[in-house]
Each structure stands twice: as structure tokens, then as C-alpha cells.
N, C-alpha and C positions, 0 to 999 in steps of 0.2 A: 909402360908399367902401370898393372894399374891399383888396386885396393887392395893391400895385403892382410895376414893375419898376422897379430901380434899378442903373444903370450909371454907373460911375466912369472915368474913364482915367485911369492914374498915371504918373508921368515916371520917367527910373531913380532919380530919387531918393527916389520913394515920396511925392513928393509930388502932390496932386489938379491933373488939369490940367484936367477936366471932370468936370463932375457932371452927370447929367439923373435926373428923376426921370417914368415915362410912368405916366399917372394912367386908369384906365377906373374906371367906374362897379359893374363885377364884378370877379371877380380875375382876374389873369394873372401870368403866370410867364414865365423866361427862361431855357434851359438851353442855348444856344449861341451864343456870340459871335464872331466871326472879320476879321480885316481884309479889307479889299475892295484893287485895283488902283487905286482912286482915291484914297485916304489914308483912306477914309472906313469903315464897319463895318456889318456886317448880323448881325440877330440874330434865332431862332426861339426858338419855345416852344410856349405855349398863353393860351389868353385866353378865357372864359367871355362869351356874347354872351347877349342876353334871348333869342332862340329863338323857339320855336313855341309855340301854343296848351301843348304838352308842357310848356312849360318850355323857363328856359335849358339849350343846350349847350355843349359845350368845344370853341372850333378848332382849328386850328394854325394861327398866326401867324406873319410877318416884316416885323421892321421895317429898313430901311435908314437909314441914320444917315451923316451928311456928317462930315470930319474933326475936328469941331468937337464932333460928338456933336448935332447940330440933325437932327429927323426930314426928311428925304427922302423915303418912301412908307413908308406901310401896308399889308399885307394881311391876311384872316383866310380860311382856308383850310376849308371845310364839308365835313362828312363826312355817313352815318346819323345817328349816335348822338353821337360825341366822336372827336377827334382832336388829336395832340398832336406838336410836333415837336422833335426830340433833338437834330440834330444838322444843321449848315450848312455850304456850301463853294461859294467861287465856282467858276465852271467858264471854262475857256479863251476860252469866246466871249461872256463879260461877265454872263451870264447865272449861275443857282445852283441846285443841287442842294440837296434837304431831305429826312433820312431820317426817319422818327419812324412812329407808329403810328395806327391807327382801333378804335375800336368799336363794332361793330354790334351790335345788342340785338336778338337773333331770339324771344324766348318772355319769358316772367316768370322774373327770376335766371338766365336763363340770356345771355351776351355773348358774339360771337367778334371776338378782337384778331388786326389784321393789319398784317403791315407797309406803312407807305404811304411810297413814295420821290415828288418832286416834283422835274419838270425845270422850273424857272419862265424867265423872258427877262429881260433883263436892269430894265424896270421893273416886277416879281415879276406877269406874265401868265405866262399859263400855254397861252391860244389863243383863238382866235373861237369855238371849239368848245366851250368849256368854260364851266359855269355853277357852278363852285364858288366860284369867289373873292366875299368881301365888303369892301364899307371896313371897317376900326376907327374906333374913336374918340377912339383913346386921344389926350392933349394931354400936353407937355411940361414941364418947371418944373424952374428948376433947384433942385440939390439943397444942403444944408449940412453936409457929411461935414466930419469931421474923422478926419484922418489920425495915429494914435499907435502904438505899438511894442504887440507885445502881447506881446511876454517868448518866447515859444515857442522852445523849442530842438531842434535835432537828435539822434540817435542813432544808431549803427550796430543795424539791426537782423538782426544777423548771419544771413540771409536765403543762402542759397546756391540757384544758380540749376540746373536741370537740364532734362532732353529730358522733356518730358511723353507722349510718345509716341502723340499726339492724332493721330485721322486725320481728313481732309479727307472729307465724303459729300457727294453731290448728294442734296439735297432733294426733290427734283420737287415744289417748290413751285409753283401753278401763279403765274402772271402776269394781271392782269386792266386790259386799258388802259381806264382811263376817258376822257380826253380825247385822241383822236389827233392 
């Protein structure tokens, strides 16, 4: 077993109103959590799958979570090499946007990272067109947090804010659609 994701929801009192603990057999990670329009939460990351003959690789995953913190869907998101995602946000038409990045492995030592955006539907499809999506496997279980103070205090960090005077350039990055 190895690095699971562990999600808490806390009340304003700080105390635990949910615990879930999602278990895979590889590691996975969770670096974005966000509420959903339905009371419920959707979260990305990454999540190491057995893979190819190669070996395991790294997706990007999302899991949708019902108010209660109970899973509603999976998905793992396939790239070349690995892929990972940063960042979530529902979009107006129910559906969610995922920024996060790929790695493709062109030679020995040598990788190129790219950024990967994901317009998914609202139950994390992506199209008819599209052959990336796989199930997870991950399973649920609740968890046994205990909630205590951890002493930590504040400072002023006498920080004074100024114009960085950073300009705006176009990238001409280019765009490459995978799934239209």
C-alpha cells in the first residue's frame, strides 16, 4: 500500500465533520480541492497506475465527492509518460476545468513538460473522441483524525507591498488539441 489521499472537512468549529481516507494500491496525491454547486467537492492530483510493459506511470486524476465526502466518480487521466493535475474549478455549465501538466520522455534523460488544461463534462468525460480517460480504483474508508490546537501563532511580517513592474508578453505558445 502505498501514499494515500486523505481529506477532512472541518465545521467553523474546527471540529471533523468528515473524514475519508481513498486507498490505491500505488501512491497518489491530491493538490486541489474545491466545492462543487451541489454541496458536494471535486478534487485533482496524481495517482501512479501499474502502466505498461514500461512500468507504472503517473496520471492526473479526479475524484468527485458528494456532500458527505462519499466518492461519486473516478477518473485517471493518461498522458505519454506522467501527468499531473494542480489545479480545479467547476465551470458554469456543470462541467470542470483541470490545469496541471504532462511529461513526455523524448530520448534518455532527456523529458519535455507541458502544460495540460482539461475541459471535462460534467460526469469527468471528456468526449466520444477521446481515449485518455481510465477508471481508478481507488476505495474509500473512513478515516480517525483527531482534531487538536497546534499552538501556532501569528506575526506581523512587516512586508510592504509595491508595483513590480512586471509586463504582460504573449508566449506564442503553441496549442495542441487532443480530443476535439
Amino acid at each position: 500500500m502505498g501514499v494515500n489521499i486523505w481529506l477532512l472537512k472541518l465545521g467553523p468549529d474546527r471540529a471533523v465533520e468528515w473524514e475519508k481516507v481513498h486507498v490505491e494500491n500505488y501512491d497518489s496525491s491530491a493538490y486541489s480541492v474545491k466545492p462543487t454547486v451541489d454541496g458536494g467537492y471535486v478534487a485533482t492530483g496524481w495517482i501512479v497506475s501499474p502502466g505498461t510493459k514500461d512500468g507504472p506511470t503517473t496520471d492526473l486524476f479526479v475524484l468527485k465527492l458528494g456532500p458527505d465526502g462519499s466518492l461519486e466518480w473516478q477518473k485517471a487521466y493518461k498522458e505519454d509518460y506522467a501527468a499531473m493535475g494542480d489545479s480545479i474549478q467547476q465551470t458554469s455549465d456543470g462541467g470542470y476545468v483541470v490545469a496541471g501538466w504532462t511529461v513526455h520522455h523524448v530520448a534518455e534523460f532527456e523529458n519535455v513538460y507541458q502544460l495540460w488544461v482539461l475541459k471535462l463534462r460534467p460526469d469527468g468525460s471528456l468526449g466520444p473522441s477521446c481515449d485518455l480517460i481510465t477508471d481508478t480504483n481507488l476505495s474509500v474508508k473512513d478515516g480517525t483524525a483527531t482534531v487538536r490546537d497546534t499552538g501556532a501563532g501569528t506575526s506581523d511580517t512587516n512586508v510592504e507591498p509595491r508595483d513590480t513592474s512586471a509586463l504582460v508578453l504573449d508566449t506564442n505558445v503553441p496549442a495542441h488539441i487532443l480530443c476535439p
